[in-house]
N, C-alpha and C positions, 0 to 999 in steps of 0.2 A: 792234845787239844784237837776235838774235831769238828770245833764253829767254823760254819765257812765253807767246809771241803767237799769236793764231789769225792764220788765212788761208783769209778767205770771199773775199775777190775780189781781180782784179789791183791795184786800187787801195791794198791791204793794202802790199804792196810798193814801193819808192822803188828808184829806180835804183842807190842804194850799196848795197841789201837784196840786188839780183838779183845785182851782179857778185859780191857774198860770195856767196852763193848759187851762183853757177855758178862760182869758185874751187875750191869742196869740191867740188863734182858733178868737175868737171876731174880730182881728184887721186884723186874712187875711181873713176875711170874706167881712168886710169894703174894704179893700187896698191889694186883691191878688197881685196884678204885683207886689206891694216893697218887696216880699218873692221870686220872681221870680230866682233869683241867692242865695240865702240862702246854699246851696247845690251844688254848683258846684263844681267839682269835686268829688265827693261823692258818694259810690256804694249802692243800697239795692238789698241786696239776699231776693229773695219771693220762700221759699223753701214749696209750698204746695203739703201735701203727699195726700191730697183727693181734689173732684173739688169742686171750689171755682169762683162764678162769681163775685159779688159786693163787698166782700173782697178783692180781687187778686187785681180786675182791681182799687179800691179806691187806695188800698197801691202804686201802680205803678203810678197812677195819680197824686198820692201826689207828688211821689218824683220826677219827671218829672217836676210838676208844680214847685218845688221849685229849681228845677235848674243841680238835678241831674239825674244819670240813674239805670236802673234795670238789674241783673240777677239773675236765677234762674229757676226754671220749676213749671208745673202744674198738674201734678201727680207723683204716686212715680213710675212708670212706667217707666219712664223719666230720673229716677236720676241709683246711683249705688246702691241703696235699692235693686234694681231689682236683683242686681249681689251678696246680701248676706252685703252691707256696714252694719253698726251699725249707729241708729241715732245720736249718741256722734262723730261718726269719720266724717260724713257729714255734723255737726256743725261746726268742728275744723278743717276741711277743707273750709268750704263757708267760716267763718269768715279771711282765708287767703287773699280771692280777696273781700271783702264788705266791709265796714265799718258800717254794721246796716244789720239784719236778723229782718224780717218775718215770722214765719213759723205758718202755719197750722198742725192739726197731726191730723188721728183717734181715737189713744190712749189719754183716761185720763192722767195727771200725763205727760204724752210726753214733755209739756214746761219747767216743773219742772227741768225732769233730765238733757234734753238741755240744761238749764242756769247755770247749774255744770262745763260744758266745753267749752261753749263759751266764743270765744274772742273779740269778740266785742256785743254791746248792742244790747238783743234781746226779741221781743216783741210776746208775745203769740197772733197771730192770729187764735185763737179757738182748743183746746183739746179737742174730744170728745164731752161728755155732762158736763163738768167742767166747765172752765169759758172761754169768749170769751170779755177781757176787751174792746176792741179797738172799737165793738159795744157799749160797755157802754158810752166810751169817744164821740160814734157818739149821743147815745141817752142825752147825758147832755147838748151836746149844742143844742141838737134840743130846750129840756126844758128850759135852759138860756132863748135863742133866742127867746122863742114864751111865757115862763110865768115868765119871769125876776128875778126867784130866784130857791134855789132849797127845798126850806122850808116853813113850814107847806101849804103842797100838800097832798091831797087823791090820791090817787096811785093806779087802777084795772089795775090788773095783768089777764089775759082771756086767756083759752084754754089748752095747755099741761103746767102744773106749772110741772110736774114731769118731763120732761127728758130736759124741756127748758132751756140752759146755757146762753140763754139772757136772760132768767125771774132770774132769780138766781143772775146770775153779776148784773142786774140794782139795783135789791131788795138790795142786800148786802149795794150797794154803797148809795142810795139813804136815807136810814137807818141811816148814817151817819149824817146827816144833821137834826136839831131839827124841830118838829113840825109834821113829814110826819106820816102819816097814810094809810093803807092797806088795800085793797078789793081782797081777791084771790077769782078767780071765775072759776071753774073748774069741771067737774065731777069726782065721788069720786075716778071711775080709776087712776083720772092724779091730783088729788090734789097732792103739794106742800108737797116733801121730810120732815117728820119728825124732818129729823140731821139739816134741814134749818130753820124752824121756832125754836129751839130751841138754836142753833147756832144763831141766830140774834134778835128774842123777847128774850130770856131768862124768858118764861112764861109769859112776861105782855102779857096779852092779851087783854088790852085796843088799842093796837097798830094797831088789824090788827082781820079779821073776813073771814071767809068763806063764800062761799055762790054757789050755782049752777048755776042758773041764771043769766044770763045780765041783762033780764030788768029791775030784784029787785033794783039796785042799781046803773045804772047809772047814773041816775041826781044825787047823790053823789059826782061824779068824778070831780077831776082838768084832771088828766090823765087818759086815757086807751090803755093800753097797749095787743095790739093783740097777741096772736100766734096761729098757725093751730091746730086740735084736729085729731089725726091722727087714721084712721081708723084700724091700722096695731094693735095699743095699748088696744083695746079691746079683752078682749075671748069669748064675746060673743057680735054677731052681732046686734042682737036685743036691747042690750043697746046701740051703738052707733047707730041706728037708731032713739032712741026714745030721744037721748041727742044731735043730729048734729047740730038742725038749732036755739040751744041756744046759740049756739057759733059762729053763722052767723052774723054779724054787720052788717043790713040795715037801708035803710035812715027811716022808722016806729022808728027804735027803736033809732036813731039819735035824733028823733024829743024827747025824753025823756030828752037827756041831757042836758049840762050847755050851752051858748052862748059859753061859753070860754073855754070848755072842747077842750083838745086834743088827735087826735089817733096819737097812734104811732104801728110800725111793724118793726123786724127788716127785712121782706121779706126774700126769696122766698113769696110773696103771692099764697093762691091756690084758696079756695071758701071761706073763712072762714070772708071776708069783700066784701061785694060786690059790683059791680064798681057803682053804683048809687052814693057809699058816697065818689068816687075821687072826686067828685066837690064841695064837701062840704066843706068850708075855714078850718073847726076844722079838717080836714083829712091833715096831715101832714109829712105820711110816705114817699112818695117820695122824701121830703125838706129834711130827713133824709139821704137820699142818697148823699145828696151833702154836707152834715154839715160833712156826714163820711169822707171824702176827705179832707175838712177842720180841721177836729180834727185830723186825721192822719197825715197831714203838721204840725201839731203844734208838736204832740206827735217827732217826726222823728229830728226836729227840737231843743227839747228841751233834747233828749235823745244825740245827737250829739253836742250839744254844740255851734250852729255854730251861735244861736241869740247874745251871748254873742260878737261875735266880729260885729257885726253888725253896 
């Protein structure tokens, strides 16, 4: 049952929460238009205190598509942040005219203390470098969708594993489920927080390996999971010169993989995959753009209760 609940991080979620969870998302995939009035009458406040392009406009689409409407703004610029409010009183205010909050924050921790005062169910759309579940929920049903389970799967994680809060939520949650296996592939700058592998191996370290390289290890992969390697996170120049174009996904190093390998991204893309592999069937992060839409109709849906009188 998930009338009621917030969803600040993947941990909010049990594995009987996701498969309901990605049940719905499945069936308005199949049959959009029967979700179409789901929502009607129905507000979502999208309270994002930084900018947000495929977040914002997903949430908004969701609830549109299923029959209701939005407010809120897209900077904090915008709101009475600007005027000195407190993020607790801009809560317990939106929660007055919405019935279901969105927010984005800069701050870690920001959804945490939100959900202390909020009055109606509210859904972390990304804290910081914490956690940004609601991508998670887009990356599981891409995985459903395209490898029909979510168990025993090789799983390469690529690029910054250190400040990435979609490599973190997916890892966490994916963990969850027996069988999976891990390739974090990173340079040793941006390898993969300490508190995380210890927090979720608990030392097995059958589970999960290191590596630098892409090409070592992708015909391994069921998944690969992109993200940027960012030039800002080096101190010195010369190593991110000499480590960029490992972390470059082209169709050479495509042709290593499995038939059945999938990429995934949560985007912004920048250079870090290159357009050669959009035309490649196994390139799938776009699809992800639209599965997010669909998982957030389910999420919004199931947080609100309204499948129930359905």
């Amino acid at each position: 049952m998930l009338k009621g609940r917030n969803l600040i991080s993947p941990d909010d979620l049990s594995v009987s929460d996701i498969y309901e969870l990605m049940e719905l998302a499945q069936d308005i995939v199949k049959s959009p238009n029967k979700y179409s009035h789901f929502c009607d009458g129905k507000l979502l406040g999208t309270l994002f205190f930084e900018p947000s392009t495929r977040t914002r406009l997903s949430f908004e689409a969701a609830m549109l598509r299923l029959g209701g409407e939005v407010i809120g703004f897209s900077e904090a610029l915008s709101s009475s942040t600007a005027k000195g409010e407190s993020l607790t009183d801009t809560i317990r205010t939106v929660g007055c005219y919405a019935d279901i909050i969105a927010m984005r924050h800069p701050n870690e921790g920001a959804a945490t203390l939100a959900k202390e005062k909020t009055l109606v169910p509210l859904i972390n759309a990304g804290d910081g470098g914490h956690f940004h579940p609601t991508q998670t929920l887009t990356d599981l049903l891409t995985i459903i969708e395209t490898k029909k389970t979510f168990e025993n799967l090789t799983i390469g994680f690529c690029g910054d594993l250190k400040f990435g809060r979609t490599v973190h939520s997916l890892l966490k949650t994916m963990n969850k489920f027996s069988g999976n296996k891990f390739i974090l592939i990173s340079p040793e700058e941006l390898k993969i927080p300490r508190y995380v592998k210890e927090t979720e191996f608990k030392g097995d370290s059958s589970k999960y390996r290191e590596v630098e390289r892409l090409e070592s290890v992708i015909g391994d992969l069921d998944i690969l999971y992109m993200t940027r390697v960012q030039k800002e996170r080096f101190f010195n120049e010369a190593d991110y010169i000499r480590l960029r174009d490992s972390y470059i996904l082209t169709e050479k190093k495509m042709k290593l993989a499995k038939d059945d390998m999938i990429v995934l991204h949560p985007l912004p893309r920048v250079n870090e995959i290159s357009v050669e592999v959009d035309n490649d069937k196994r390139a799938k992060y776009f699809d992800q753009v639209k599965y997010g839409m669909y998982a957030r109709m389910a999420l919004i849906s199931k947080l609100l209760g309204v499948e129930e009188n359905a």
